[in-house]
C-alpha positions in Angstrom: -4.7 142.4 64.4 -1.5 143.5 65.5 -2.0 146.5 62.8 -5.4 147.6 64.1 -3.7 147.1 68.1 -0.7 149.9 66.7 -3.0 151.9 65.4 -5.3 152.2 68.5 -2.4 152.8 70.8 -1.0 155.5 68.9 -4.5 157.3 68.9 -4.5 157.0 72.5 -2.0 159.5 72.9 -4.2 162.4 71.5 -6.9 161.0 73.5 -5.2 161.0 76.9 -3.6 164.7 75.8 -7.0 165.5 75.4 -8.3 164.1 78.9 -5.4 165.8 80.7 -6.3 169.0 79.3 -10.1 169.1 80.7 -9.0 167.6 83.8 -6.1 170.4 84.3 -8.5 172.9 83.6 -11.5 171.6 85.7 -8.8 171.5 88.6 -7.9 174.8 88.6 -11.4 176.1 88.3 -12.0 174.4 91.8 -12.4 176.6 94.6 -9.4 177.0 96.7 -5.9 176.6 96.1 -2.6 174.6 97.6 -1.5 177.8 99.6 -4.9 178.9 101.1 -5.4 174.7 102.2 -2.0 175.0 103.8 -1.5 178.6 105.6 -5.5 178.9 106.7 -4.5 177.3 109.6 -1.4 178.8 110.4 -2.7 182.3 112.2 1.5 183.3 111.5 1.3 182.8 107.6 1.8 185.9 106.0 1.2 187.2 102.5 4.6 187.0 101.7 5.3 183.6 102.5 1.4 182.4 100.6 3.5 184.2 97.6 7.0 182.1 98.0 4.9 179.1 98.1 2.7 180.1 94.8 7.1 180.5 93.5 7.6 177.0 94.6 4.6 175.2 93.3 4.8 177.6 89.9 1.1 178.5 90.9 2.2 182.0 89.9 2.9 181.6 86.5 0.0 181.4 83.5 -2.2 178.4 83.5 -1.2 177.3 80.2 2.3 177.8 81.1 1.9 175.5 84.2 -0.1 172.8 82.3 3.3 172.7 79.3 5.6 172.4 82.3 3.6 169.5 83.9 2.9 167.7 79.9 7.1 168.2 79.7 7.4 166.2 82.6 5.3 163.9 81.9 6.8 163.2 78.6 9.9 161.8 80.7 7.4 159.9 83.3 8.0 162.4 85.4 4.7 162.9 87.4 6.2 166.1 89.5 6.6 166.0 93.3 3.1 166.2 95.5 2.3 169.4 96.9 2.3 167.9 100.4 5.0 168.6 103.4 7.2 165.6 102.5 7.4 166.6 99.2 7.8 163.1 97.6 8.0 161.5 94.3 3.8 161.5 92.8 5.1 158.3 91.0 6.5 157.2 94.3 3.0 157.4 96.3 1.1 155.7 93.4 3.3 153.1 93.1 2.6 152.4 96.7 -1.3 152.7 96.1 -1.8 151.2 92.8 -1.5 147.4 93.4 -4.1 147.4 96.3 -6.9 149.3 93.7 -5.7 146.9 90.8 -6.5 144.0 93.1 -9.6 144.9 94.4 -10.6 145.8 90.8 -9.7 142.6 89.0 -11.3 140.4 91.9 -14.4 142.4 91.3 -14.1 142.4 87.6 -13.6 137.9 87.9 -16.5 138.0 90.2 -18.8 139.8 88.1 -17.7 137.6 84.9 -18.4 134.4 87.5 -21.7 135.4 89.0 -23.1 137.4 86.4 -22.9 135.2 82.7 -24.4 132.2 84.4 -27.3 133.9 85.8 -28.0 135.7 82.3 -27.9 132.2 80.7 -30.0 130.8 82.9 -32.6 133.4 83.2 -32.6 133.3 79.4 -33.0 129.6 79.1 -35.7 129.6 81.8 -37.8 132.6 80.8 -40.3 133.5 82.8 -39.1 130.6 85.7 -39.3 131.1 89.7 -35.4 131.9 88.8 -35.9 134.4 86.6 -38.1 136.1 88.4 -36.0 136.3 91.6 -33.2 137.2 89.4 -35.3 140.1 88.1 -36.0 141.2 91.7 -32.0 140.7 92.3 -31.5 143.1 89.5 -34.0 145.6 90.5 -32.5 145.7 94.5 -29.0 146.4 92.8 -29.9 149.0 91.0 -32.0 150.7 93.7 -29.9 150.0 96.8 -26.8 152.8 97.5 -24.1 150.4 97.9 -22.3 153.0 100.7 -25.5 152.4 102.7 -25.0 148.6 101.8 -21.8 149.0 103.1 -22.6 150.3 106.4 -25.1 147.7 106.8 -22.8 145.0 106.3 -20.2 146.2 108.3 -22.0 146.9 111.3 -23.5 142.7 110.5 -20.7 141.3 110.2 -17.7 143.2 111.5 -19.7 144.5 114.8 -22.5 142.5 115.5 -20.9 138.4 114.7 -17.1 139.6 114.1 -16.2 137.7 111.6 -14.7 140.0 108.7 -12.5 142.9 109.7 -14.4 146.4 108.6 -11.1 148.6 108.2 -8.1 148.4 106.5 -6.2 146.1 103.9 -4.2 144.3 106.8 -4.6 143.6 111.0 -2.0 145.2 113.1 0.0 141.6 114.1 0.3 140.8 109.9 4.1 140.7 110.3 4.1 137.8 112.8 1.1 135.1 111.1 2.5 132.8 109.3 2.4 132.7 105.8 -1.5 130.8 105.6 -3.0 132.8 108.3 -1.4 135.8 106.5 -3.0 135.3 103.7 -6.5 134.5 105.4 -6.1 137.6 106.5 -5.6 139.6 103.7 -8.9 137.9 102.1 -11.2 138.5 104.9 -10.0 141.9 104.6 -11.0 142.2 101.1 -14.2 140.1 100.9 -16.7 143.0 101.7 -15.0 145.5 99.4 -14.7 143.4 96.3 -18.7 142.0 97.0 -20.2 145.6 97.0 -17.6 146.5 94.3 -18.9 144.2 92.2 -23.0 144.6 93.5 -24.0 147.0 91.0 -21.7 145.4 87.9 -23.4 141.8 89.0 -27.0 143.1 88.5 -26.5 145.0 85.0 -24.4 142.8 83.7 -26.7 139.5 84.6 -29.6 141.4 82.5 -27.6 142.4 79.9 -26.6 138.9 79.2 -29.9 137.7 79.5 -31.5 139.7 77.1 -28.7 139.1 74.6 -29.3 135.2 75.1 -32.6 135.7 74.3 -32.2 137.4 71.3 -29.7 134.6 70.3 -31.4 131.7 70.8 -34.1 133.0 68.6 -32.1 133.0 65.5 -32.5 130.3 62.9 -28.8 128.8 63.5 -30.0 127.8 66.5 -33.1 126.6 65.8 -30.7 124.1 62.7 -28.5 123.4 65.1 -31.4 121.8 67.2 -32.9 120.2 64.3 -29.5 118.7 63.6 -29.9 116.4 66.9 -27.2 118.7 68.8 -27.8 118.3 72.4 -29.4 121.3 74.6 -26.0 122.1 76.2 -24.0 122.6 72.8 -26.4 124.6 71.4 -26.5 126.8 74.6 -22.7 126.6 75.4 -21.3 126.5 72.1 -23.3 128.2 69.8 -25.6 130.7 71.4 -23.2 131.7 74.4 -20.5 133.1 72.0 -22.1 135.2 69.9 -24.2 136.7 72.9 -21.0 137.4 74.8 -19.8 140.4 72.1 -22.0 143.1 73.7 -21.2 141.9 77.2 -17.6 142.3 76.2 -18.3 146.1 75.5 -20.2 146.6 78.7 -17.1 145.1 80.5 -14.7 147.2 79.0 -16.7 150.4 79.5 -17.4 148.8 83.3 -13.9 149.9 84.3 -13.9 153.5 84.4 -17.0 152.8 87.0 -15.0 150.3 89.5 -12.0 152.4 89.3 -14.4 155.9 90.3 -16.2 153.8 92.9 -12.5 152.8 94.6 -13.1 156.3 95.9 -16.0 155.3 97.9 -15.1 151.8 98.8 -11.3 152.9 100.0 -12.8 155.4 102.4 -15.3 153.7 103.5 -13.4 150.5 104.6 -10.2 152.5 105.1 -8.0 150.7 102.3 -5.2 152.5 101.2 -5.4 152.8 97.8 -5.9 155.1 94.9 -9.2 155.5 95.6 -8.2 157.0 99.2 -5.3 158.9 97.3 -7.8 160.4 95.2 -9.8 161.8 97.7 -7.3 162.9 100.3 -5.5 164.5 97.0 -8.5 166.1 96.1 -9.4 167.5 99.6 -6.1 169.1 99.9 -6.1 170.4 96.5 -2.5 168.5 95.5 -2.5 169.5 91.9 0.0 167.1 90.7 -1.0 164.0 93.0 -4.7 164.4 91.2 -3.2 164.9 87.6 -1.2 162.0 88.3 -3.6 159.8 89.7 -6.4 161.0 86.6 -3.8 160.0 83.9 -3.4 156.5 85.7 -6.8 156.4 85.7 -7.1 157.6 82.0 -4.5 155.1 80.9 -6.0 151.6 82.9 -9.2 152.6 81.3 -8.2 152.8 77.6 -6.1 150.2 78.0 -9.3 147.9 79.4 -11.8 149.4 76.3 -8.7 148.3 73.7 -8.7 144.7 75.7 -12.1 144.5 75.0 -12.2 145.4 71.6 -9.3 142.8 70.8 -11.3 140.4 72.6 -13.7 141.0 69.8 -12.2 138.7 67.4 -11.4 136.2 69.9 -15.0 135.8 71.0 -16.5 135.8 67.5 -14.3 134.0 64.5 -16.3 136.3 61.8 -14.4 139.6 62.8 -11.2 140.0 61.1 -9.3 143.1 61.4 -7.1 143.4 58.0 
C-alpha cells in the first residue's frame, strides 16, 4: 500500500503540470486583460502608463516565458503577488479563504455519506415499496431542480419571510461580543442552507447509485448462502452486502469533489460567504492571473488528493484488494 500511495503521488506531479498548463493557456485566451480591467475606468490612463503596468505584471513578455516564471515560483510555493491594488501575497488571500470552502465542503461531503447510503439501502431492500418510490421522485426533483433557483427560494422562506436562518454571510455583525455557545449557533445557522443545497444534487445521485449497487449485490449467491446459513436479515445486509456495494460509491465520492469544490462558486456568491468560491469569481472577473492560477492549482491539488483517498479506501472497504 504505502508503495502503490508513493507511486501515485509522484505521478501527480506531471498531472498537475499538465492541468496548469491548459488552465494558463485557457486564461490568457480570455478576453480582456489586467490593464484594460484596471485603466477602462480611469478617463486619465494613458498608453504609456497601460505599458509600465504590462512591465510590472511581466504581461509583456512571451506567454511561455510568463507561464516558466510563474511554474519557478511555484516550485518554492511561491504563488506570485495578486494583480489587485494591494498587491498582497496570492498564498496570503487563500489562506484566508480556504478553511471556510473546506468546511462547507466536508459538512456537505458527511451529509451526503449520512443521508444518501441509508436511503440506497433501503430503497434496495424495499424494492418497489411506497419508499422507494418517493425516493425515486426525490431523485428525479434533484436532478431537475437548479439548485441557485432552490437557493433563492429558500432564502426568501426562511431568511425573509419566518427569519430564522441568516441569508448572507459566514458570521452576524455582533459575532465578537456572543459568547462562545451563541457564537457557535451562529456560525451553524449561517451555514445550514449552503451545506443542504451543496449537498442536494450529491444526495440524489448518490442515493440511486447505491441503490442500484445493492441490488446487484444482494443477488449474488454469497448472499443468498449466507441466508441459508440462518444469518439474520441485518448481517447479511450490513455486513455482507453493504461492503462490497460500497466500492463504486467510493469512486463516485472521490470524483464528487471536483463538483462541490466548482459549485462553491455559486453557493459563495449567492449566500455571500467569503470563500474560495467568491475568490474565484471576483478573480476571474477582474482577470487576476495569478490569484486564478493559484486558486486552480488548490483546486487541482484537493481534488487528486480526494480521488487517491478514495482509491486507498479501496482496500479498506473490500479485504480482496491487495496492492503489492
Amino acid at each position: 500500500m504505502l508503495r502503490y500511495t508513493v507511486k501515485r503521488l509522484l505521478f501527480m506531479i506531471p498531472l498537475l503540470i499538465g492541468i496548469t498548463i491548459i488552465c494558463f493557456a485557457v486564461i490568457h485566451l480570455a478576453p480582456g486583460s489586467p490593464t484594460d480591467m484596471q485603466t477602462s475606468l480611469n478617463p486619465k490612463a494613458s498608453l504609456e502608463a497601460k505599458e509600465r503596468l504590462k512591465s510590472l505584471y511581466n504581461l509583456d513578455k512571451p506567454l511561455h516565458e510568463q507561464y516558466f516564471l510563474w511554474l519557478k515560483r511555484l516550485a518554492v510555493l511561491d504563488l506570485g503577488n495578486s494583480f489587485s491594488p494591494d498587491r498582497r501575497p496570492v498564498l496570503d488571500k487563500i489562506a484566508e479563504r480556504l478553511p471556510i470552502t473546506i468546511t462547507i465542503n466536508v459538512l456537505s461531503m458527511i451529509l451526503i455519506m449520512i443521508v444518501a447510503i441509508p436511503i440506497g439501502v433501503l430503497s434496495a431492500v424495499r424494492q418497489d415499496s411506497f419508499f422507494d418510490k418517493a425516493t425515486g421522485v426525490f431523485v428525479f426533483v434533484g436532478f431537475a431542480v437548479p439548485t441557485f433557483w432552490l437557493a433563492l427560494l429558500l432564502m426568501i422562506l426562511f431568511g425573509v419571510n419566518l427569519g430564522w436562518l441568516p441569508i448572507s454571510g459566514i458570521r452576524s455583525l455582533n459575532y465578537e461580543y456572543l459568547t462562545p455557545w451563541s457564537a457557535f449557533w451562529d456560525l451553524v445557522k449561517h451555514l445550514i442552507m449552503p451545506v443542504i443545497l451543496s449537498a442536494f444534487g450529491g444526495l440524489a445521485g448518490l442515493s440511486r447509485y447505491m441503490r442500484a449497487n445493492m441490488l446487484e449485490v444482494i443477488r449474488q449467491d454469497y448472499i443468498t448462502t449466507a441466508r441459508a446459513k440462518g444469518l439474520s436479515e441485518r448481517i447479511v445486509i450490513y455486513k455482507h452486502a453493504l461492503r462490497n456495494a460500497l466500492l463504486p460509491v467510493i469512486t463516485i465520492l472521490g470524483l464528487s469533489i471536483p463538483g462541490l469544490i466548482g459549485g462553491s462558486v455559486i453557493f459563495e456568491t449567492i449566500f455571500a460567504i467569503p470563500g474560495m468560491g467568491q475568490l474565484f469569481y471576483m478573480s476571474v472577473m477582474s482577470r487576476d492571473y495569478p490569484l486564478v492560477m493559484g486558486i486552480l492549482f488548490i483546486g487541482a491539488v484537493l481534488t487528486l488528493l480526494g480521488n487517491l483517498i478514495a482509491d486507498m479506501s479501496y482496500a479498506v472497504a473490500d479485504p480482496r484488494i491487495r496492492v503489492s
